[in-house]
N, C-alpha and C positions, 0 to 999 in steps of 0.2 A: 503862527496863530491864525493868520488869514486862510489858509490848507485847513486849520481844524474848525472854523468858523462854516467853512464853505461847506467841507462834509456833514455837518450836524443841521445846516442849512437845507442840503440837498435831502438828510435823510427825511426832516421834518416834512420837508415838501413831496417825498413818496410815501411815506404812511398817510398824508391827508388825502393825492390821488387815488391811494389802496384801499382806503377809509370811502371817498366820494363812491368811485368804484365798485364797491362791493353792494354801499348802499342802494345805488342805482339799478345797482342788478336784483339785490331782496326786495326793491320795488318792484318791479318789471314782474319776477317771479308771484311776488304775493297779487298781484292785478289782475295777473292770468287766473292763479286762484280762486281771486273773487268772482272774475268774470265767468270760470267754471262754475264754480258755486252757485252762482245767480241765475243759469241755464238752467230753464225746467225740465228733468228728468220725461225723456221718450217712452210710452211702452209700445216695444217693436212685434210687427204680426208672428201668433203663434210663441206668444214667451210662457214661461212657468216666473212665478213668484214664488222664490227663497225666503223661509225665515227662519234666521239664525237661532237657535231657541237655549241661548245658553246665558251665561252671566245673570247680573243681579236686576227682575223684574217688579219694577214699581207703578205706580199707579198714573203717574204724570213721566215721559221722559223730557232732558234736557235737549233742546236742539244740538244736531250733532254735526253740522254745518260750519261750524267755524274753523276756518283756512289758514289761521295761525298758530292751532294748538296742533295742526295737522304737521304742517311747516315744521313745528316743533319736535315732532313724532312725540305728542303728547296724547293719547285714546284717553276723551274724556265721555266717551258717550255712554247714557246708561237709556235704557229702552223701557219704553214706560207704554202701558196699556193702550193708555190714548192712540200712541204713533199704531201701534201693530193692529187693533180694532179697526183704525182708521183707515188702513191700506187695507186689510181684509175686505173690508164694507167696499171699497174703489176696486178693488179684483172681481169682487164679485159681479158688480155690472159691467168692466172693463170687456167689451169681445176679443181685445188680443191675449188674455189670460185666459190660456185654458187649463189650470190644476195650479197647486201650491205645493211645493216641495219643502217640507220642516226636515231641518239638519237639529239633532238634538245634542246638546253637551250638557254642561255641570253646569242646569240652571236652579235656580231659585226665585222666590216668589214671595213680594213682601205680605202680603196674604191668602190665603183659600181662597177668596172670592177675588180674589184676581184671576188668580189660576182657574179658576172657574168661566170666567167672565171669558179669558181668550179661549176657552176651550166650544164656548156655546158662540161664539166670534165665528170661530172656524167651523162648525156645525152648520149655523147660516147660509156659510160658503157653499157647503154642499149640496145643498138644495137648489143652487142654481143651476146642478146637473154636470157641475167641474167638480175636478178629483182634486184629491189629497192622498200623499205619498209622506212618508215619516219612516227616517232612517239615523240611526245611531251606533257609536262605539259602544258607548253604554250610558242607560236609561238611570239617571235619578229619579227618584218619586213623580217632582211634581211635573218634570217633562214627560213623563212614561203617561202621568193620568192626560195630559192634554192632548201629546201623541196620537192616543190611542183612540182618537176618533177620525183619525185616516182610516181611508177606503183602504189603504195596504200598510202593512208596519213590518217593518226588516231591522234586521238585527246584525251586526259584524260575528262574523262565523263564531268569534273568539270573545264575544259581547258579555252584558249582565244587564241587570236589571233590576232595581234598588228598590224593593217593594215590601216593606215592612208593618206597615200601619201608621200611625201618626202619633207621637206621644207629647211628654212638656215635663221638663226638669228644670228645678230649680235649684240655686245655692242658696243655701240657709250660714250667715257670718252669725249667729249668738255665740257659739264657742269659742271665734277668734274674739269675739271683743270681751270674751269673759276672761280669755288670758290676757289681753292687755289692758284691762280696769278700765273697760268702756261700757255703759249701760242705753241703747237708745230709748227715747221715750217717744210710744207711739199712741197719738191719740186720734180715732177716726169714730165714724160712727156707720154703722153695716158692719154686719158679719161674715160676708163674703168679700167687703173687703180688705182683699189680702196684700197688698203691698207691703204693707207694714213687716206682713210676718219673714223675710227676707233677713229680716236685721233684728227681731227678737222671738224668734223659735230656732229649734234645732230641726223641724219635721213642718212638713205640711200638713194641715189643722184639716179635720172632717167638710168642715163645710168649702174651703178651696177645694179639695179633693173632687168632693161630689161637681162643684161647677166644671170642675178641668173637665172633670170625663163625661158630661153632658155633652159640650158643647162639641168634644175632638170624637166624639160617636157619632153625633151629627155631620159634622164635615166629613169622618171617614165613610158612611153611610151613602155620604152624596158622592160621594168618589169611586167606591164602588158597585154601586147603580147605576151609573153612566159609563164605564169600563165597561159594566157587565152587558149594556146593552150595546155597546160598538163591539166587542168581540164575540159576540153570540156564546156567552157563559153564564155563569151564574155568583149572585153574590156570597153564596156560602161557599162553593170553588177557591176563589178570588181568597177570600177570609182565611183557609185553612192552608194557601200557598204563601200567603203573609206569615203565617205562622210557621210554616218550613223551610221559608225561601234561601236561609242563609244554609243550610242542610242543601239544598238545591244550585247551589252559584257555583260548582263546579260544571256542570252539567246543563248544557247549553240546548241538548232535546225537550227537557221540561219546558220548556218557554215555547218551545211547536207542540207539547201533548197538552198543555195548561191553555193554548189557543191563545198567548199573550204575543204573541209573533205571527203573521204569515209565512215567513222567510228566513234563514238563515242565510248572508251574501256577504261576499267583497264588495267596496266600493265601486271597484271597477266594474262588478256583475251587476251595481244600483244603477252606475250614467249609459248601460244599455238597455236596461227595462224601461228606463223614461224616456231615452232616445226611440224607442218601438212604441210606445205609448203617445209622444209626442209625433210620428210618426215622420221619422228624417233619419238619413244615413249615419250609418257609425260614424266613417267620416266628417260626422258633420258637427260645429258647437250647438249645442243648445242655449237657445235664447232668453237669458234671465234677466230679472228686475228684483231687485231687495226690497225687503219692503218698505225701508228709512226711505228709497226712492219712489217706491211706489205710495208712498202716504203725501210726500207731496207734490205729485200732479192734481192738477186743475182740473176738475170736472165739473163742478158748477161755478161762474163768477159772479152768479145773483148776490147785487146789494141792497135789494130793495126787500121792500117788507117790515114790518115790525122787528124787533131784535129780542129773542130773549137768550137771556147774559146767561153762561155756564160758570161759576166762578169756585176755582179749585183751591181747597181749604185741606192741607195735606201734612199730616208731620204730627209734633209735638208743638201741645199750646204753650206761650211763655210771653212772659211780660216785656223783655228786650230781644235782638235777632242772636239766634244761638249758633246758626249752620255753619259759621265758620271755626266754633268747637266741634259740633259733631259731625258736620260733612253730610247730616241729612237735611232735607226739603223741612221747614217748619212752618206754624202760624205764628205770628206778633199778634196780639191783642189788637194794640193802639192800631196797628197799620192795617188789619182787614177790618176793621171799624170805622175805618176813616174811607177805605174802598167802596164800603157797604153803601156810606154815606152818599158816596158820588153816582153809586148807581139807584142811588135815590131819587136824586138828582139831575138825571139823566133821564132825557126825555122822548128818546129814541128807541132806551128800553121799557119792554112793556110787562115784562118778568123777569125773574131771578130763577137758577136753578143754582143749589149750592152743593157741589159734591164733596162730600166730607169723606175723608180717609185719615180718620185720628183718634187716638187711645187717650187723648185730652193730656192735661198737665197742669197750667196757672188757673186756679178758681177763679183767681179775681181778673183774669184777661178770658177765662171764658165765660165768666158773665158779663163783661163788656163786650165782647161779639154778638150773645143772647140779647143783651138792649138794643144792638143796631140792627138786627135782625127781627124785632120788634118793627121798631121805628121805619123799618122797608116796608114791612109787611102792614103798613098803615098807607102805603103810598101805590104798593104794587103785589102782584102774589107773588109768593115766596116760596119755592120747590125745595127739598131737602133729597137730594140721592145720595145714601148713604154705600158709601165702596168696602174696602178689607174691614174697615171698622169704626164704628160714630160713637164711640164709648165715652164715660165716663164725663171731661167735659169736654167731649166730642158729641156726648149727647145732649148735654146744656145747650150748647150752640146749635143743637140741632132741634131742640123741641119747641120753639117758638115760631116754627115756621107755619107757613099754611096746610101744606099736607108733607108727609115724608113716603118718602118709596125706598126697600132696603133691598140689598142683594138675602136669596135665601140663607149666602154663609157671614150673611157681615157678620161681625160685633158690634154687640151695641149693648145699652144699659149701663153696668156697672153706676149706677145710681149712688153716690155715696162720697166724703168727703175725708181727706188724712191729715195728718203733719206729723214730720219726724224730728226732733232735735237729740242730739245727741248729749248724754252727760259723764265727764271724763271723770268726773271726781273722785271715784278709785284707785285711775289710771296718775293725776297728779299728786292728789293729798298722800291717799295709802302708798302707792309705788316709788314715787318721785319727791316727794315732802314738803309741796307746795301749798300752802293756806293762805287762806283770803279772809280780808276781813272789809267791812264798808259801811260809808254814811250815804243818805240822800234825804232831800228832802219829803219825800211821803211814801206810802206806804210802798208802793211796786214800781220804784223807781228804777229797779236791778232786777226787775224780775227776769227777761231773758239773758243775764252774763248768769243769774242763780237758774234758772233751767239748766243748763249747761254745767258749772260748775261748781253747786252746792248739794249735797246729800239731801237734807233738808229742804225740799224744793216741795212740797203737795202744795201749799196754797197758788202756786204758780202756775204748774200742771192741771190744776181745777181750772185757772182763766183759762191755761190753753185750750181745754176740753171742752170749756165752755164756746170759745169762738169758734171749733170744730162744729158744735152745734150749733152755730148763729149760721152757720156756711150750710152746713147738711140742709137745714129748714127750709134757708132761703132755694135752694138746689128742686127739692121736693114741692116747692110754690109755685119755682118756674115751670114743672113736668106737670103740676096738677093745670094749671092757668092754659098751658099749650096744647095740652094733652085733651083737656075734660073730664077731668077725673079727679075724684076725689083725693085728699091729701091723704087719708087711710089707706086709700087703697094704692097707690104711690108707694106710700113706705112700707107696703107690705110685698111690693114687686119689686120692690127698689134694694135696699140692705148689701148697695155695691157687688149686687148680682150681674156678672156677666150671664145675656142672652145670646143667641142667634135670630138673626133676622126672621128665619122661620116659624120661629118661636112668639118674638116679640111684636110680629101682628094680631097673634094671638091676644098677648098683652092689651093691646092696642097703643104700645109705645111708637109705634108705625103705622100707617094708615094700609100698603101695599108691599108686596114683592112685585120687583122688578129691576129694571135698567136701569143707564142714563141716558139711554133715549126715551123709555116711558116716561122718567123725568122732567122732560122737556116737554114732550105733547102734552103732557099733566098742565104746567105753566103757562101751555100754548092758550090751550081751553079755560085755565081759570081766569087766563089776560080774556079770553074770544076773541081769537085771531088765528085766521089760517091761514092770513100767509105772512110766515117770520120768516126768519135765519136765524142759525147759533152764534156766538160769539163768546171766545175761550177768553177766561181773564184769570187771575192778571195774564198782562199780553207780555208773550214772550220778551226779550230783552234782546235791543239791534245788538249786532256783531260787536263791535267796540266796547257797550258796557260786558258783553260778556267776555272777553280780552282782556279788558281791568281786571274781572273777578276774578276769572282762571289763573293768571299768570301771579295773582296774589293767592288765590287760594290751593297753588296744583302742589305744593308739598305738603300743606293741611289734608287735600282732599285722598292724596298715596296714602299720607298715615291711616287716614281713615278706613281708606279701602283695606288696610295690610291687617289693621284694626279688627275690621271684620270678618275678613279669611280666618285671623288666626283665634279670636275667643270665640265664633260662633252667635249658638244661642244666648252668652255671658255678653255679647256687644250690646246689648241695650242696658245691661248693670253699667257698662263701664261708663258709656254715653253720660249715665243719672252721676255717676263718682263724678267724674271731668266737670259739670255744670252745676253741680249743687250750690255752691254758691252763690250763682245765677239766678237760680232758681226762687217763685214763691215758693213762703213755708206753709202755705195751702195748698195741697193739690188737690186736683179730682182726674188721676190717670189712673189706668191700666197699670196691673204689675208685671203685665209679662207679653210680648209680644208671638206672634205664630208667623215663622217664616219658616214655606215647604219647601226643600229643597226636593 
C-alpha cells in the first residue's frame, strides 16, 4: 500500500513540475512575443513595400498584432482600407521606399468604392515619382482593376484574368414557400424598395431592375475609365474584351494584344526585373516591408492641436450586438449613441467626422443615432464621409449631419421604410390541421400571433402598413429637416431608390464628392482650426480584450469565414435568416449587398 501511495504521489508531483514547467516556458515564449510585437517596425535603406492583395477587403481592418492567436496558429487578420491607405500615404513620403510591389491573389472587396479608394491610394503614390510593379498567378476583377495602375503589370506565363463586367443576382423563395403553405406579408412604402421582393415575387419587378443596372453601369463606367487610362486603351476595347474574355482564357497572347499586360513571366523572371530596378545583385535579397508593418511606423508623434474625431460607423444597423452571429463589424444603436454623446462631451474635440459604411438595418436604432448626431451637431460640426455605402438607414444617420462628402461609387439613398412577417396559415391549418381559436380583452389584442397565423388578418395588416407609414414619414422629415429640402421633393427622390454618390450630389442628398481626408479638412474649417490631429474611434481594443473575444469567438468567426467562401453572393440572405429574430421588424436596409471580387 505504501509502494502504491508513494508511486501515485510521486506521479502527482511530476505532472505538477511538467505542468509549472511547461507554464513557465509558454510565458517566457509569449513575452518574447509581446516584446516583438511591441518593437516598432524599421524601414531599412532602399526597401520595396509588398501588398498582399488578396483575401477579404473591408473598410476598417482588425489589428493583426495579437501574439496569441499567432501562438495559436490561429490567422485572424482581415485587411481593411484604413491599414493599406495608411501605409501607402507613409511610403510615399518614406525616402527609404523606393516602389510598391502588389502580389495579387483571390481578392475581394466589400465594395466599389473601396476598391476604388485603394486604387486612387496607390495613384497618389505615383506621383511621388516611385513605381509600382503588380504581378499575379491570376487576376480577379477587382484586383486586376486596382493592379492596373502599376507602372508595369506581369502576368504568370500560364495566368488569366477575370474580366467580365459587374452584374447582381438574386434568389427569389415565393415558390418554395408556396409549396410549403407559407405566405409573407410585406409592407413597405417606395417602389424601389425591393427587399421585400426576395420573399414574395418569383422575378425581379421593373423598377429594381432599372436601379440595379443604373448604378452597376456607373461603377462599371468608373472601372473602365481608369483601366483605360493606365493602360493606354480604350473603353470600348475594354467593353468588347469583357464580352469575349471567357472565349479568350485559353490564350494567354490576348492579354499582351488587348494591352491588359506588359509581360508575360515566371516569378523567378519577376524577383530579377526588381532586383535591376532596385539596382542590387542577383545574389542579393531584396529589402522588403509589408505594409501591416509599414502602417505602423511613427512618423508623426504630434499631440498637440485641436482633435478632430474620425469615428467609424460600419456594418449592419441593429438594436442589440449581432457580430458574434454574423462574424461581421456592426453598429448598435444604443452604443454609438452613447459614443456620440461622449464626443459631445469631450472637449479636446473640436469636430466629428463620421465615416459611414452601411446599408442600414434597425429604423428605430437608426433614428437613435440621427437624434445624437443632431444633438453633436448642436455642440460641434459634424462631417459625414460616406465609404462603399450610407444607405437606407445608413443614410438616416447620415443626413443630420453638417455637411456630407460621398465617395463618387458610394451607395447611398435608398430613402424608404419595410417590414416583413411571415404567415404560415396554409402551412399549419390547410397542411398540418392546426386551428386556433382566442379571447382578449379589446379589439388587437392578438393582432401580431393573427399576422402570423390567421387567414383573415386585413385589419392587422392595415395597422402594420400604417406604422410602415408613420416610419416612412418620419424618415422623409428627417432628409427634408438635414437636407433643405422640401418633403415633396424628398419623396419624389426618395421611393427607396438606390443612388450613387455621383449621382446624389446632383440630388443634393450630399453636399460633395470626395475622401476621408477631404472629410476632415471639411470639419477642420467648419471647427477654424488649423492646426488639429485625427483621432480614429472607437479606439482599437488592448491585446487582452481582444484575447477574450477571439479565443470565444475563433469557431463562430471559421464558421463564418467557411460561410462566406461557400454561399457567395447568398451570405448576406443567410446572415438576414440566422438573425431575424434579433432583428427590428422595421427596417430601412439595403436588399442586397455589392462585393467585387
Amino acid at each position: 500500500m505504501k509502494s502504491f501511495l508513494k508511486h501515485v504521489f510521486s506521479t502527482v508531483v511530476g505532472i505538477m513540475v511538467f505542468m509549472s514547467i511547461s507554464m513557465f516556458l509558454a510565458i517566457i515564449a509569449i513575452t518574447g512575443m509581446l516584446a516583438s510585437e511591441s518593437k516598432l517596425p524599421e524601414v531599412k535603406s532602399n526597401s520595396v513595400m509588398t501588398i498582399k492583395l488578396c483575401g477579404f477587403i473591408q473598410e476598417r481592418g482588425t489589428d493583426n498584432g495579437l501574439p496569441f492567436m499567432k501562438f495559436m496558429n490561429q490567422d485572424m487578420e482581415t485587411q481593411g482600407l484604413d491599414q493599406l491607405t495608411e501605409a501607402i500615404e507613409k511610403a510615399k513620403d518614406n525616402e527609404h521606399i523606393k516602389g510598391i510591389y502588389i502580389e495579387a491573389g483571390p481578392a475581394s472587396f466589400d465594395s466599389p468604392a473601396t476598391m476604388i479608394a485603394l486604387r486612387r491610394s496607390l495613384n497618389a503614390f505615383k506621383k511621388s515619382n516611385k513605381w509600382v510593379i503588380a504581378y499575379s498567378d491570376q487576376f480577379t476583377q477587382g484586383a486586376y482593376y486596382v493592379a492596373s495602375v502599376a507602372d508595369e503589370l506581369y502576368l504568370n506565363t500560364t495566368g488569366s484574368i477575370d474580366f467580365r463586367g459587374l452584374g447582381s443576382r438574386t434568389a427569389y423563395y415565393k415558390g418554395l414557400f408556396d409549396k410549403i403553405g407559407v405566405d409573407y406579408q410585406a409592407m413597405r412604402v417606395g417602389k424601389y424598395k425591393s427587399y421585400v421582393e426576395s420573399m414574395t415575387r418569383t422575378d425581379m419587378s421593373a423598377e429594381d431592375r432599372e436601379q440595379r443596372m443604373t448604378y452597376l453601369s456607373g461603377i462599371w463606367n468608373m472601372m473602365l475609365s481608369d483601366i483605360a487610362k493606365s493602360r493606354h486603351t480604350t473603353v470600348e476595347a475594354l467593353n468588347s474584351f469583357a464580352n469575349d474574355s471567357i472565349l479568350l482564357f485559353a490564350n494567354q497572347q490576348d492579354y499582351l494584344k488587348m494591352r491588359l499586360v506588359d509581360k508575360l513571366l515566371y516569378p523567378e523572371e519577376l524577383k530579377a526585373l526588381v532586383q535591376k530596378k532596385m539596382g542590387v545583385d542577383q545574389d542579393d535579397d531584396i529589402t522588403q516591408i509589408t505594409a501591416s508593418d509599414m502602417a505602423k511606423t511613427i512618423v508623426d508623434q504630434k499631440e498637440r492641436g485641436d482633435q478632430v474625431a474620425v469615428y467609424y460607423a460600419v456594418g449592419g444597423i441593429s438594436d442589440t450586438d449581432l457580430s458574434s452571429l454574423t462574424g461581421e463589424q456592426g453598429i448598435v444603436g444604443k452604443t454609438m449613441a452613447r459614443d456620440l454623446r461622449e464626443l459631445a462631451d469631450d472637449d479636446d474635440v473640436k469636430a466629428v467626422v463620421i465615416r459611414v459604411n452601411s446599408g442600414g438595418g434597425s429604423a428605430v436604432a437608426s433614428e437613435q443615432i440621427h437624434h445624437a448626431v443632431e444633438l453633436l451637431k448642436q455642440k460641434k460640426p459634424v462631417v459625414v464621409s460616406m465609404g462603399g455605402a450610407a444607405a437606407s438607414g445608413g443614410y438616416m444617420l447620415s443626413c443630420g449631419a453638417s455637411y456630407i462628402i460621398a465617395e463618387p461609387a458610394t451607395i447611398t439613398g435608398s430613402i424608404g421604410i419595410f417590414g416583413m412577417i411571415p404567415n404560415v396559415s396554409r402551412l399549419l391549418t390547410d397542411k398540418l390541421g392546426v386551428t386556433y381559436d382566442e379571447v382578449g380583452t379589446n379589439r388587437f389584442t392578438n393582432s401580431m400571433e393573427r399576422l402570423v397565423t390567421a387567414k383573415d388578418n386585413a385589419q392587422e395588416r392595415m395597422l402594420m402598413q400604417t406604422y410602415i407609414n408613420q416610419g416612412y414619414d418620419r424618415f422623409i422629415t428627417m432628409v427634408s429637416k438635414g437636407r433643405k429640402l422640401s418633403k415633396e421633393r424628398v419623396h419624389e427622390i426618395a421611393q427607396g431608390r438606390v443612388w450613387l454618390g455621383q449621382d446624389a450630389v446632383k440630388l443634393k442628398l450630399v453636399d460633395q464628392l470626395g475622401t476621408l481626408d477631404d472629410a476632415v479638412k471639411k470639419a477642420a474649417s467648419l471647427a477654424q482650426t488649423d492646426d488639429y490631429r485625427r483621432k480614429d474611434y472607437p479606439a482599437a481594443e488592448d491585446w487582452m480584450e481582444r484575447l477574450l473575444k477571439e479565443t470565444i469567438q475563433t469557431d463562430d468567426n471559421y464558421l463564418n469565414s467557411q460561410f462566406r467562401e461557400l454561399l457567395g453572393s447568398h451570405y448576406q440572405e443567410w446572415v438576414m435568416i440566422r438573425t431575424a429574430e434579433k432583428r427590428n421588424r422595421l427596417q430601412a436596409t439595403l436588399p442586397y449587398s455589392i462585393v467585387v471580387e
